[in-house]
C-alpha positions as CSV (number, residue, x, y, z in Angstrom):
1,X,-65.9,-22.1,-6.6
2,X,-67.2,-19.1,-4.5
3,X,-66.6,-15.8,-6.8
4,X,-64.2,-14.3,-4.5
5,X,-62.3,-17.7,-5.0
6,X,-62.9,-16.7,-8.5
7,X,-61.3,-13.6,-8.2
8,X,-57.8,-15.3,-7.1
9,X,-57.8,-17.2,-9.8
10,X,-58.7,-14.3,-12.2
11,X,-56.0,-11.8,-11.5
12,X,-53.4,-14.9,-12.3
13,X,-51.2,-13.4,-15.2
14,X,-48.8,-14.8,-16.9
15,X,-44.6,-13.7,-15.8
16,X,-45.6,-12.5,-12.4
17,X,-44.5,-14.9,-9.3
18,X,-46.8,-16.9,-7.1
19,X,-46.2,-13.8,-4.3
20,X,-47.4,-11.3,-6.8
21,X,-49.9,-12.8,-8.2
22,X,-51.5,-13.8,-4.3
23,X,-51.0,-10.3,-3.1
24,X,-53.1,-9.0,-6.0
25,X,-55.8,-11.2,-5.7
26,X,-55.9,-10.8,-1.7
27,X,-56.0,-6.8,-2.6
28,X,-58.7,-7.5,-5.1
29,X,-60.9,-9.4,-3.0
30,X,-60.4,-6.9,-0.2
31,X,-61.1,-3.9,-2.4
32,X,-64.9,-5.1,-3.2
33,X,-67.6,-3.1,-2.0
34,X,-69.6,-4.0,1.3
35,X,-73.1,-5.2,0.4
36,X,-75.6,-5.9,2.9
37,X,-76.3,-9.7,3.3
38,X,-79.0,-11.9,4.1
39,X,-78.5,-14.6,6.9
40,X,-78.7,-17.2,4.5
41,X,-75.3,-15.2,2.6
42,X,-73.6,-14.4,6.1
43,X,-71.1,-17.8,6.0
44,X,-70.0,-17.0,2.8
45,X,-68.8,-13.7,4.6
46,X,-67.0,-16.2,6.9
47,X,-65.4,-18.1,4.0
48,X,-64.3,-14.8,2.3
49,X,-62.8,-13.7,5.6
50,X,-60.3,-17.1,5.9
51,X,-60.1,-16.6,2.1
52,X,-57.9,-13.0,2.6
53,X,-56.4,-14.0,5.6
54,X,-55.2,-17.1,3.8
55,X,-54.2,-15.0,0.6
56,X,-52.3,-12.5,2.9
57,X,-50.4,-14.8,4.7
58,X,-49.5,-16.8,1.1
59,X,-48.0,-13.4,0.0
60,X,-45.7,-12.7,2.9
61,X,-44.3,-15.9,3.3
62,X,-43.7,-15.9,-0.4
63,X,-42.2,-12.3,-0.3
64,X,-39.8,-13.3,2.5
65,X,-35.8,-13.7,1.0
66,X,-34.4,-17.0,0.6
67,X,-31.5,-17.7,2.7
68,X,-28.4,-17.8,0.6
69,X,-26.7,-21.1,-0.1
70,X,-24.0,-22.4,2.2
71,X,-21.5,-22.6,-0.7
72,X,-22.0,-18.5,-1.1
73,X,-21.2,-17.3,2.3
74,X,-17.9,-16.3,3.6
75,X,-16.1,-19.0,5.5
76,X,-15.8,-18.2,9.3
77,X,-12.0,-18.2,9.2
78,X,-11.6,-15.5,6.0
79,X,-8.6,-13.6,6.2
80,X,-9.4,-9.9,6.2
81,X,-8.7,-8.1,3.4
82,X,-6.3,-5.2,3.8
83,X,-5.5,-2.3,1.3
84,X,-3.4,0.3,0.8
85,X,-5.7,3.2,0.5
86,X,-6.1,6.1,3.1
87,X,-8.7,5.2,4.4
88,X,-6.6,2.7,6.7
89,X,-4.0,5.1,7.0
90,X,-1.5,4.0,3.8
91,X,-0.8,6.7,1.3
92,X,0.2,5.2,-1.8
93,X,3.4,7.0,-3.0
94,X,3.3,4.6,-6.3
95,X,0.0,3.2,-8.0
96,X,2.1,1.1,-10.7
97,X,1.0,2.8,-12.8
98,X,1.8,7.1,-12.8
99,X,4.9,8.5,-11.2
100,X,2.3,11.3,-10.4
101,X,4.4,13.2,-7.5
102,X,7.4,12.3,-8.7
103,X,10.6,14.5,-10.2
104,X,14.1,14.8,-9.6
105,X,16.0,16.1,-6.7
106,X,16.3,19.7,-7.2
107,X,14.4,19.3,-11.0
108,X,11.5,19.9,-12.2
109,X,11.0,16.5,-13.8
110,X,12.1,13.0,-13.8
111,X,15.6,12.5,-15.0
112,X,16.0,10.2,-17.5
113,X,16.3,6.6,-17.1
114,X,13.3,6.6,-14.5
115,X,10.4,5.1,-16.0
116,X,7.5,2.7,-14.7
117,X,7.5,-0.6,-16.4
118,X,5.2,-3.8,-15.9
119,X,4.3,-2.1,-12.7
120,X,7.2,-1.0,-11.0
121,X,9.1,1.9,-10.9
122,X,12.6,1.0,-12.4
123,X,15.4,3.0,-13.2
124,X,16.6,1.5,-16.7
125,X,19.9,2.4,-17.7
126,X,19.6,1.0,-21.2
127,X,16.8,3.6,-21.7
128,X,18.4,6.6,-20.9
129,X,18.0,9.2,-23.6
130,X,20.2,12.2,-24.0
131,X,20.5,14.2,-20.2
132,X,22.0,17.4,-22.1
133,X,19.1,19.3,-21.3
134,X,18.1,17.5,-18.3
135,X,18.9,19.9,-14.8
136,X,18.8,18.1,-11.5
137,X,19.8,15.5,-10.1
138,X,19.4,11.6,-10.8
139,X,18.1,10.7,-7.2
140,X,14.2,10.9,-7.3
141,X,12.1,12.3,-4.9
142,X,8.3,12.3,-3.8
143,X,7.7,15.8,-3.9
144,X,4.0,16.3,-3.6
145,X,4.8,16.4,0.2
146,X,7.0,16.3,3.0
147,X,6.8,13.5,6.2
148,X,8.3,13.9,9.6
149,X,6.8,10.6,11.6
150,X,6.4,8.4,9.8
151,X,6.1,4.8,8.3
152,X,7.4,3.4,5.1
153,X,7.3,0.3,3.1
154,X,8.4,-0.4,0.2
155,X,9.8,-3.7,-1.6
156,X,12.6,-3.4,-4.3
157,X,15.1,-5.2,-6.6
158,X,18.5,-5.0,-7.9
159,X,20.8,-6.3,-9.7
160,X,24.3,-8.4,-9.0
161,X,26.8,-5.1,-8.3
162,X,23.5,-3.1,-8.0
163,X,23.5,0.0,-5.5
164,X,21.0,2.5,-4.2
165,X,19.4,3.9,-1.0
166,X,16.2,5.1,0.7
167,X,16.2,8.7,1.8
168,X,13.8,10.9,4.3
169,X,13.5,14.3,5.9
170,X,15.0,15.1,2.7
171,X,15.8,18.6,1.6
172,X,16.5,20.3,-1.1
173,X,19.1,22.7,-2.4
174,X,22.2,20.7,-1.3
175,X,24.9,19.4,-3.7
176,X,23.1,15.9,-3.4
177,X,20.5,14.0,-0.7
178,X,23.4,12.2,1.3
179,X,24.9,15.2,2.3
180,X,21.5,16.0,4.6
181,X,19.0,13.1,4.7
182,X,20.1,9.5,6.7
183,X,19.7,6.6,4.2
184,X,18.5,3.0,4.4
185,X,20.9,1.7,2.2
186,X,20.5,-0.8,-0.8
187,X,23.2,-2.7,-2.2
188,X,24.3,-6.2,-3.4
189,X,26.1,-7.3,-0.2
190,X,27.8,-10.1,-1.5
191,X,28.7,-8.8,-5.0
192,X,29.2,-5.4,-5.4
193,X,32.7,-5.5,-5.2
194,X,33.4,-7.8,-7.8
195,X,32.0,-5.1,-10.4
196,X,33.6,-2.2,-8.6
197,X,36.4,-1.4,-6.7
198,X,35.8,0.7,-3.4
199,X,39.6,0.5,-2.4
200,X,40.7,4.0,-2.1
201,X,36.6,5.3,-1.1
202,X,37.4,2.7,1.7
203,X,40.7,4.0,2.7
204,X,39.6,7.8,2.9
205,X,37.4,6.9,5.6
206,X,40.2,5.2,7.5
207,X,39.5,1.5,6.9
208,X,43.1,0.0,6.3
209,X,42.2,-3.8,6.9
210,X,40.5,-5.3,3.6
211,X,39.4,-1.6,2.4
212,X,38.1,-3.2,-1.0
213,X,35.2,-5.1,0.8
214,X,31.6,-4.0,1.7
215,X,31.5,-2.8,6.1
216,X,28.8,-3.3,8.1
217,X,27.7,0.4,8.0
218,X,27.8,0.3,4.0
219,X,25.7,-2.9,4.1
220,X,21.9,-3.1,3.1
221,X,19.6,-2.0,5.8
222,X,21.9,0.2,7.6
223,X,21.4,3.2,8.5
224,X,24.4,4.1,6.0
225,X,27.4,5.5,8.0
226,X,25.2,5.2,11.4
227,X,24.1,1.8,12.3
228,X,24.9,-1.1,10.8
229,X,22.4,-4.1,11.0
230,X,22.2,-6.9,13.7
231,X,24.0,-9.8,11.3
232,X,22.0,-12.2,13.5
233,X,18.9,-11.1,12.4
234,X,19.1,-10.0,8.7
235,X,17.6,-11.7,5.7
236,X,18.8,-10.4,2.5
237,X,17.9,-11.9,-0.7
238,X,20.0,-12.3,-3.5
239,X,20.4,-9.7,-6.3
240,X,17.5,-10.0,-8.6
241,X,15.2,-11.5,-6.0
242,X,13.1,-8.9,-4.2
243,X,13.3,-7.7,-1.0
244,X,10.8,-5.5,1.6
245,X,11.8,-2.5,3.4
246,X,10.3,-0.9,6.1
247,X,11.4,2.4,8.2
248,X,9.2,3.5,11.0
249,X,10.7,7.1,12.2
250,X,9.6,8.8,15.8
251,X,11.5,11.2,17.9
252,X,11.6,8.4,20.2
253,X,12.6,5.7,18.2
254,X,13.6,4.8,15.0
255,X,13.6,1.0,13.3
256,X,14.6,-0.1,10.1
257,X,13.4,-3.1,8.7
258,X,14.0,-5.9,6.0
259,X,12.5,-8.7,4.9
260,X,9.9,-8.6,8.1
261,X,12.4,-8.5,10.8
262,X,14.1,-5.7,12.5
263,X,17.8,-5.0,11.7
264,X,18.5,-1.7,13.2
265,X,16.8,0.7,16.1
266,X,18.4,3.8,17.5
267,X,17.1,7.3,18.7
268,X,17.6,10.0,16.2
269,X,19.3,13.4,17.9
270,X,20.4,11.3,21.0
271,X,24.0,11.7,22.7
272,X,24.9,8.6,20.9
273,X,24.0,9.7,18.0
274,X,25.1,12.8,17.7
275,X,28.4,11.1,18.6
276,X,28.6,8.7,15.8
277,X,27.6,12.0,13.6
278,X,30.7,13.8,14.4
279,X,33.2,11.0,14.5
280,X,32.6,9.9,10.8
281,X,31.8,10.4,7.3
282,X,29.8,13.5,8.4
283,X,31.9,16.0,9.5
284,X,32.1,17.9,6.2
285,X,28.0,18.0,6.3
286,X,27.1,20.2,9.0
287,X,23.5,19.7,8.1
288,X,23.0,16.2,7.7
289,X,20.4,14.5,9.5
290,X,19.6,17.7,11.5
291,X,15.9,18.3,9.7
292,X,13.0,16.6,11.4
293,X,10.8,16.7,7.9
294,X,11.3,16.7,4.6
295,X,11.1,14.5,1.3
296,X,11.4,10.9,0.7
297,X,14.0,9.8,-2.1
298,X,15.1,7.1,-4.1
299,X,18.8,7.1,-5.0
300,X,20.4,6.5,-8.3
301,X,23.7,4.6,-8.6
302,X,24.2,4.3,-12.2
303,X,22.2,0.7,-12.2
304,X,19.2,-0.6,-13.2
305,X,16.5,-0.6,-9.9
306,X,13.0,-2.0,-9.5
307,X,10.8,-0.4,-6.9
308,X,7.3,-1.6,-6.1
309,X,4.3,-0.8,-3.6
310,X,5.5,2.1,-2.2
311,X,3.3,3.5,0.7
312,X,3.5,5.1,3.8
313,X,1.3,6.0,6.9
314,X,1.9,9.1,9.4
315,X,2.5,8.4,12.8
């Protein structure tokens, strides 16, 4: 064995890989001193000469990564992954976890009953504890900020003879949120009126014919009092099965969604609209619908509601 052969085999120590311990012998063999030869000694020059270049190509190919195995990489079809952060354009309006943001309308605080519970935001009758001191109303709103364009989505719950609604360009310092902010509404469609009677509500805003059942324009996902839903489209599911909602608001256009497919569309401010305004249940709320930003709200009807994944994006 030539003694710079002898030299690989030297720096060999024990835990180091074969690429560590090749790339220290190659630097030890080409660290040596030059020393002038004979002729006789000049092939051995040679034989060190393939010995580094053989060394130093040994320690690149062994420092080169490993391809990963099939059975770790991503298949081509993957779904993307999608999240409700802002960096795609979703602002989480409830985590599951805080109602951080959240107080009542025209309070300070959240009124009792609303609490968050295995990850929603619920509004648990049962749990209510004494409202003496409480001032403000019931409904909930998102206060850290108002929207004008916008889109929401939320999913929710009730139960059988459950009621509630979804409010925007909400303001504050009315009586309550209907009398200025349009409502997606939330009901039980097919049962409310088997735990209340809305009779005499009914017949004080003319409806003569069956007055004790649930309208169109009082049904879920209208735009309550405005636009009722397209029946051939709507998917409700029963009370105690959840539901998604989705509102997407422009000056152009607005669309109110349920369950993934579109139930109502109308332009906000428009001739027909105004129309349908001043012919019904608004004409004792001069201000209603006339604010172009504002608040969202949740409504409270005196029964238990689940809310979950609320978010929303500015258009």
């Amino acid at each position: 064995m030539g003694a710079d052969a002898g030299a690989a085999q030297e720096i060999r120590e024990p835990g180091k890989t074969t690429a560590q311990n090749l790339t220290a012998a190659a630097r030890k063999v080409a660290g040596r001193p030059y020393l002038p030869l004979s002729k006789a000694a000049r092939p051995n020059v040679e034989n060190m000469q393939k010995l580094l270049y053989l060394l130093l190509a040994l320690a690149t190919f062994a420092c080169q990564p490993s391809a990963a195995p099939d059975s770790e990489s991503a298949p081509a079809d993957a779904p993307a992954q999608t999240t409700t952060t802002e960096d795609d354009g979703w602002i989480v309006l409830f985590d599951g976890s805080s109602t951080a943001g959240w107080r009542g309308y025209n309070g300070k605080t959240l009124p009792p009953g609303w609490v968050v519970s295995n990850g929603e935001l619920t509004f648990d009758d049962g749990a209510k504890t004494s409202d003496a001191e409480y001032e403000g109303g019931k409904d909930i709103i998102y206060a850290a900020e108002e929207f004008d364009n916008f889109e929401l989505y939320l999913e929710w719950k009730i139960p059988p003879g459950g009621n509630s609604g979804i409010f925007y360009h909400l303001k504050e310092g009315y009586g309550s949120p209907p009398e200025v902010a349009p409502e997606y509404q939330l009901i039980d469609d097919e049962g409310y009126t088997k735990y209340h009677d809305i009779t005499d509500y009914n017949k004080s805003l003319g409806y003569t014919e069956n007055p004790n059942e649930i309208k169109p324009l009082q049904s879920t996902a209208a735009d309550y009092a405005m636009y009722a839903p397209d029946p051939e489209v709507k998917v409700l599911h029963p009370a105690g099965e959840w539901n998604s909602s989705r509102i997407i608001f422009t000056p152009e256009k607005v669309e109110y969604w349920l369950n993934e497919q579109k139930v109502v569309s109308f332009e906000p401010w428009s001739a027909d609209w105004e129309a349908k305004k001043n012919s019904g249940k608004w004409g004792l709320a001069p201000d209603y619908g006339k604010f172009k930003s504002g608040y969202i709200g949740l409504q409270d009807h005196d029964s238990p509601l689940w809310f979950r994944n609320i978010k929303i994006k500015r258009l």
